[in-house]
N, C-alpha and C positions, 0 to 999 in steps of 0.2 A: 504494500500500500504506500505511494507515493504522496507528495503534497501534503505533509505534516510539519510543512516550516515553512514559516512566514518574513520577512524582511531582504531588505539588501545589507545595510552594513549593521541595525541593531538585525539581527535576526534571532528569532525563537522557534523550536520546538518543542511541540506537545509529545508525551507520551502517555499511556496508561488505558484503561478499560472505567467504564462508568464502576462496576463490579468487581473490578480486580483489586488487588493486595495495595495500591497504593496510585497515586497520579502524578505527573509532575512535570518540567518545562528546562529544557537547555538552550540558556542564549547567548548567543555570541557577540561581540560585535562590543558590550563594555566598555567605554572606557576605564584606563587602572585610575587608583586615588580619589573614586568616590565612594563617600562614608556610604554604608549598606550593612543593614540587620536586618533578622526575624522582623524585630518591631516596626523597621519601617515597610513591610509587606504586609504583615499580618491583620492592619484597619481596613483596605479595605479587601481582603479574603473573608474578612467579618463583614462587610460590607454587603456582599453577595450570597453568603453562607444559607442554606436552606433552614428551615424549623422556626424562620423568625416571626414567625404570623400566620392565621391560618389561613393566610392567602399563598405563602411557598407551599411547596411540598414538605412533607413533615418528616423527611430522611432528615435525621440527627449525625449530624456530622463537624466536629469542630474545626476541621479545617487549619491544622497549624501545620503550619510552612518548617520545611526544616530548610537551611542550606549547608549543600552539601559541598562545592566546592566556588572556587573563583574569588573567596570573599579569605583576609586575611588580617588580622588585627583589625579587624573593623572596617577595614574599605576593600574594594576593588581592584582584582592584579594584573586586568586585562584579561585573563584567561576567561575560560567559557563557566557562568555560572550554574549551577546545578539545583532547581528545589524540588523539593516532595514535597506529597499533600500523602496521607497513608489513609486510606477507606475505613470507617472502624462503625458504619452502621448500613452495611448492606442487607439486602433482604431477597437474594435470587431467588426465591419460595413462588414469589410474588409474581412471577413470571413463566412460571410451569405452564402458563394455559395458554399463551406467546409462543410457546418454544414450537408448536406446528402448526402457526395461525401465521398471517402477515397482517398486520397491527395496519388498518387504514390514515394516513397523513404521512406515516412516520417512512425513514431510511428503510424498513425491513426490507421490502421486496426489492425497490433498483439495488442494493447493497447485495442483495443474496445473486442476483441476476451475474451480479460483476463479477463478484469472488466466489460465490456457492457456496458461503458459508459466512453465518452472521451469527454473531453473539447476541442472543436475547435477555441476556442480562440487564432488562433496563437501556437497553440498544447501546452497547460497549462505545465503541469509539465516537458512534452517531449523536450517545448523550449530552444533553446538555452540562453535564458534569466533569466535560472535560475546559471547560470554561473558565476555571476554578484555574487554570493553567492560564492561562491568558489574563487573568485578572492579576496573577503574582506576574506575571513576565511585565505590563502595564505599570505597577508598581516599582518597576526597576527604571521603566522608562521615563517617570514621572522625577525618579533622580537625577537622570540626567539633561531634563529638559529645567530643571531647577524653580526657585517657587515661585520665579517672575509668569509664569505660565499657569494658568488655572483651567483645568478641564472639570466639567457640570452636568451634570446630568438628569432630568426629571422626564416620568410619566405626563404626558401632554394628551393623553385621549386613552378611555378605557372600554371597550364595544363603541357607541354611539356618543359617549357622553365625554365632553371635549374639557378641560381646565376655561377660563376666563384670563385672558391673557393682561385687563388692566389689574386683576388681582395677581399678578405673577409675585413669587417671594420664594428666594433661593433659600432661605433660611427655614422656610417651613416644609421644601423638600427634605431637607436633609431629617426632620422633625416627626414626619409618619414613614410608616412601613407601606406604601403603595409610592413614595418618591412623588407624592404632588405638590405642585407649588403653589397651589389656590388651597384653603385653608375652610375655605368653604364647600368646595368638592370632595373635601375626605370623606368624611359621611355619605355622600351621593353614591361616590364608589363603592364606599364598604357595604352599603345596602344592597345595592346590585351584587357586588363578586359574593354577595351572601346567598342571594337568586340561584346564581348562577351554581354557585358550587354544590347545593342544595338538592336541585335539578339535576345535577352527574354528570353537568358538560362543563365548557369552558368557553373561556372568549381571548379575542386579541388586544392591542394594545400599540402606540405608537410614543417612543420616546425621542426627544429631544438631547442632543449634547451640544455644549459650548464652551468652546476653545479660547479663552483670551488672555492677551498679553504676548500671543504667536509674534514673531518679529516679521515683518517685508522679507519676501525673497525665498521663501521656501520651498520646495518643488521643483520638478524638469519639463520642461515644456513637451509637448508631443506625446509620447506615451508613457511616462513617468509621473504624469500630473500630479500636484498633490490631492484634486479634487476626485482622480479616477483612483489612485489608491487607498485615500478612505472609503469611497463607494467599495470598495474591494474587500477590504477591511472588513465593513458592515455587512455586508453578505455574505464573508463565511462565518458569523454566528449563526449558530441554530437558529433555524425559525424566524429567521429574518425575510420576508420576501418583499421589499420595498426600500429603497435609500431615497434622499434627495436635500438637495445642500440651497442653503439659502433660501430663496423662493420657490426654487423648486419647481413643483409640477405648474404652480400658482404662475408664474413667470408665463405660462401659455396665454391666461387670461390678458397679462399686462400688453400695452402699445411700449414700442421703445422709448418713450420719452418717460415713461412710468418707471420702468424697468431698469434703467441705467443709473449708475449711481454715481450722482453728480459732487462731483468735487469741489474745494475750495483752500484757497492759501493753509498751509499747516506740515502735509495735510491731511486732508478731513475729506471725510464723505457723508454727503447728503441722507443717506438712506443704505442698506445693506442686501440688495437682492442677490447677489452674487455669491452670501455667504461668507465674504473674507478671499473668496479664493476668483482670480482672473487669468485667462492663461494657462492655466493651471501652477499659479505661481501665489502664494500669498499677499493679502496686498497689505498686513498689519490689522484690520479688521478682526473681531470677532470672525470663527469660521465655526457655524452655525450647518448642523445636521441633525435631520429627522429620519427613523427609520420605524418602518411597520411589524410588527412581531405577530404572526399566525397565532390560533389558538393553538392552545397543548391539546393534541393532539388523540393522548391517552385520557381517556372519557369514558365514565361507569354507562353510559347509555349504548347498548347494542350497538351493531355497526355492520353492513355485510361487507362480506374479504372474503379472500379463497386460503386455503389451507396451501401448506408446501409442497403436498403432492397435486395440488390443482383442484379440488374441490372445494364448491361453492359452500359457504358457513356464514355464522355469523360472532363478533368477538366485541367483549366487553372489558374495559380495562381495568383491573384491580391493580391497588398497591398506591404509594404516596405522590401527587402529585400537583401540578401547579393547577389551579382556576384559571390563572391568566400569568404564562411564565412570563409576557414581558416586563413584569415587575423586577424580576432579577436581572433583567438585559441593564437594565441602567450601569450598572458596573463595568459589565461586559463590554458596556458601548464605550465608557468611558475610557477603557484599560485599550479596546484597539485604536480609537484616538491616539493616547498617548504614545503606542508603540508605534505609529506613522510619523507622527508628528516628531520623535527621537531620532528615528529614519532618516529623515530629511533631514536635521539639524545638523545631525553627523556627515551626511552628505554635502551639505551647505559650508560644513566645518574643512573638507580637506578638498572642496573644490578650488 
């Protein structure tokens, strides 16, 4: 299985099974002589961590990061760093009735078509639990992009039901377990994802990340972009089937005179449709992305599928899972921001 690493000069891989003995992420690419601990990974692997509400999944899982190499007296030696994450509340039980069914939404079937053999543990590599990797790899790159750079992240629409954007407050995202920034939306959510979860199904969800303090100039023109990289980024999270930067799809709507964002001595710009990114180059701006997160997939309400040897069934999903996983994507989204955004720095640095 190829394409389990991500970057040009930060680059990371994942390794591990949703269900196996342990998970974890080697990346390369480091700078030596930055300070780097457990503790500065570990907020936000908490951040993401399942059982925190009963809108995650309720797999208990603490999630502490060991490092295993690259880190020395406390900084960075250049060498390739090494962390675990070690499984300690799996439940493969829960999956017995998986193991000759193909689970409708999910990897099972293209996965088994490709390799002819898939782990139904909670869909091993396919799971959202290898994510937990990417959220510590993000953390490291959050080092070295340093704290003039701030990446954000909130819950901006949960099924049908949107935040209010003149009530926006990054401060009362960080504040609930759903990552909303309207304070008045909590409760509209939680009553819903109560519906919902109630019912044995699940719903989608679309989160918001922002970038600032990004400096001019980051990116490569053509096919390097930094705007086509984070689209890149955002899509191979699980469950992702949507990106768009700036204005986005919203930009169809606008005339170009709407749409452009008009400058002035400084400098400064008028308005932000472009998201921060032009050219596919930074322009200093906030660089502003939204992305759509499918429902979970795995849903107590029947469903028809065909079995592995080809007969028609029907399959109902037992065992812990999300009402609405893009609640946990906030992290996620966060963490491949940052590891693009280190990318290019680095890139930008020995250009």
């Amino acid at each position: 299985m190829a394409s389990n690493s991500f970057g040009t000069l930060f680059r990371f891989t994942t390794w591990g099974e949703s269900h196996g003995p342990a998970i974890g992420v080697v990346i390369d690419g480091c700078p030596s002589l930055i300070p780097l601990s457990e503790d500065d990974i570990q907020p936000w692997l908490d951040k993401r961590k399942p059982g925190q509400s009963r809108f995650m999944s309720l797999r208990r899982e603490g999630d502490k990061v060991r490092i295993l190499s690259g880190v020395f007296e406390g900084k960075t030696t250049g060498a390739p760093i090494s962390l675990m994450i070690e499984n300690t509340d799996t439940r493969s039980k829960d999956y017995d009735e998986v193991k000759e069914k193909f689970r409708p939404g999910h990897a099972d079937y293209a996965w088994f078509t490709k390799y002819g053999i898939r782990d139904y543990r909670g869909g091993g590599r396919a799971s959202a639990r290898e994510t937990a990797c990417r959220v510590a790899a993000g953390a490291v790159a959050r080092k070295i992009l340093g704290d003039g750079i701030s990446i954000r992240g909130a819950v901006v629409q949960i099924g049908p039901n949107k935040v209010d954007r003149l009530r926006w407050d990054w401060d009362e995202a960080g504040n609930n377990p759903l990552f909303c920034p309207d304070a008045q939306m909590v409760s509209e959510w939680t009553a819903y994802l109560d519906s919902i979860r109630e019912s044995g199904s699940s719903v989608g969800a679309i989160v918001e990340i922002v970038a600032s303090g990004v400096p001019a100039g980051l990116g490569e023109p053509v096919y390097d972009k930094l705007d086509s990289d984070l689209a890149r980024a955002i899509m191979s999270i699980n469950a992702v089937k949507g990106v768009e930067i700036g204005a986005g799809f919203g930009a169809a709507e606008l005339t170009g005179e709407q749409n452009a964002d008009e400058m002035r001595s400084g400098p400064s710009f008028l308005s932000n449709n472009a998201g921060g990114i032009l050219g596919g180059v930074s322009t200093g701006q906030d660089i502003v992305i939204r992305f759509a997160v499918k429902p979970t997939p795995s849903i107590l309400k029947p469903l028809r599928t065909l079995s592995t040897d080809g007969q028609e069934t029907e399959i109902s999903t037992k065992g812990r899972h999300d009402p609405c996983v893009g609640i946990r994507a906030v992290p996620v989204g966060e963490a491949m921001v940052a590891c693009v955004l280190a990318d290019h720095f680095l890139r930008k640095r020995t250009s």
